[in-house]
C-alpha positions as CSV (number, residue, x, y, z in Angstrom):
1,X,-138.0,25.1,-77.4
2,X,-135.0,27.5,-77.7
3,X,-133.1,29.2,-74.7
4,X,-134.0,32.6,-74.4
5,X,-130.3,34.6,-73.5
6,X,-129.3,38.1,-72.8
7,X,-125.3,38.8,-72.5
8,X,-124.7,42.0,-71.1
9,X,-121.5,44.3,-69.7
10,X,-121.6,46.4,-66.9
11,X,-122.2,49.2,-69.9
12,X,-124.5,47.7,-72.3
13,X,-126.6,44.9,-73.4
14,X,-123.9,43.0,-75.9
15,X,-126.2,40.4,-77.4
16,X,-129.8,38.7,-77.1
17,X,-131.7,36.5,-78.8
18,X,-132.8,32.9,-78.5
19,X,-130.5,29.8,-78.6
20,X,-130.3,26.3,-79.2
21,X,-126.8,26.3,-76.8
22,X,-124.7,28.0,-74.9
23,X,-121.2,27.2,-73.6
24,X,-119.5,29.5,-71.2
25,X,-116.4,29.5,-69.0
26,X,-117.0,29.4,-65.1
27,X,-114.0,29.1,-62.6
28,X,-115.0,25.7,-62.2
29,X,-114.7,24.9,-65.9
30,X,-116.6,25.1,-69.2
31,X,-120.2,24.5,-69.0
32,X,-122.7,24.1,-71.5
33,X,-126.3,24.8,-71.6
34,X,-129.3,23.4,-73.9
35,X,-133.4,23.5,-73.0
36,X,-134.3,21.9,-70.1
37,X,-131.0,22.7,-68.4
38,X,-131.4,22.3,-64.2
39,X,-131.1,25.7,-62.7
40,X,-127.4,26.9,-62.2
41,X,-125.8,30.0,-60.6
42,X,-122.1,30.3,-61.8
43,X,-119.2,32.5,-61.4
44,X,-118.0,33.6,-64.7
45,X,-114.2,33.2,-66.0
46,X,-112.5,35.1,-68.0
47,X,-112.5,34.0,-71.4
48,X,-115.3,33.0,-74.6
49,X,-118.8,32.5,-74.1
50,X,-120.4,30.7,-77.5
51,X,-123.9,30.8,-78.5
52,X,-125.4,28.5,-81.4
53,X,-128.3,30.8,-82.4
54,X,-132.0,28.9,-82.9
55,X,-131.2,29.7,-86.3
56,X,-127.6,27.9,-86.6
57,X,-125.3,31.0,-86.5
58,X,-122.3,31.1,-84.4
59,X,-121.8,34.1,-81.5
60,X,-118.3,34.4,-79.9
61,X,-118.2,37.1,-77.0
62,X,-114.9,37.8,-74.5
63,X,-116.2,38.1,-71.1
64,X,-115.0,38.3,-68.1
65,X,-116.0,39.3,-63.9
66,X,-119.6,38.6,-63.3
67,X,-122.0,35.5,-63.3
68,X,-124.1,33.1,-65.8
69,X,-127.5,32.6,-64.2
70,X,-129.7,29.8,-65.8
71,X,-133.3,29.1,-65.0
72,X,-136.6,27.8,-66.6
73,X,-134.7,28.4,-70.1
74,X,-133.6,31.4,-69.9
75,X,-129.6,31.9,-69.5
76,X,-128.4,35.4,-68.2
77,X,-124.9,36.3,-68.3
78,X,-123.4,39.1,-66.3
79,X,-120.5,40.6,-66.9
80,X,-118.1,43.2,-65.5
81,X,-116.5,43.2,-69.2
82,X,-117.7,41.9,-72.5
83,X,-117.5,42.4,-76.1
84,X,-118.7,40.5,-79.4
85,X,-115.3,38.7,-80.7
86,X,-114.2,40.1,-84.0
């Protein structure tokens, strides 16, 4: 069963879709999530989140100021800033 994840800025909704993982940078270091992850609350780093897409494809997004919420598979990242990396 896939994570279901929305990444969004304090302007817009920058990606979503469902995922097989997602690695992001908190201030307490780089965590990764896959299905079945325990419940997390996070404070958000600045620097790359990467999602592996249920399909294989790689994201990259710069965020930075907000939070990465996961529970019962779904992953929620917050974001005062973020953008898609080109």
């Amino acid at each position: 069963m896939p994570l279901q994840v929305t990444l969004v800025s304090a302007e817009a909704e920058v990606w979503s879709g469902e995922a097989s993982l997602v690695v992001a940078k908190t201030v307490e270091g780089e965590i990764g999530f896959m299905a079945g992850h325990e419940p997390v609350l996070a404070i958000l780093a600045s620097g790359q989140v990467r999602i592996t897409t249920a399909g294989g494809e790689k994201i990259v997004a710069d965020a930075a100021d907000g939070f990465v919420s996961v529970e019962n598979d779904q992953v929620t990242i917050v974001a005062g800033e973020a953008a898609l990396a080109s």
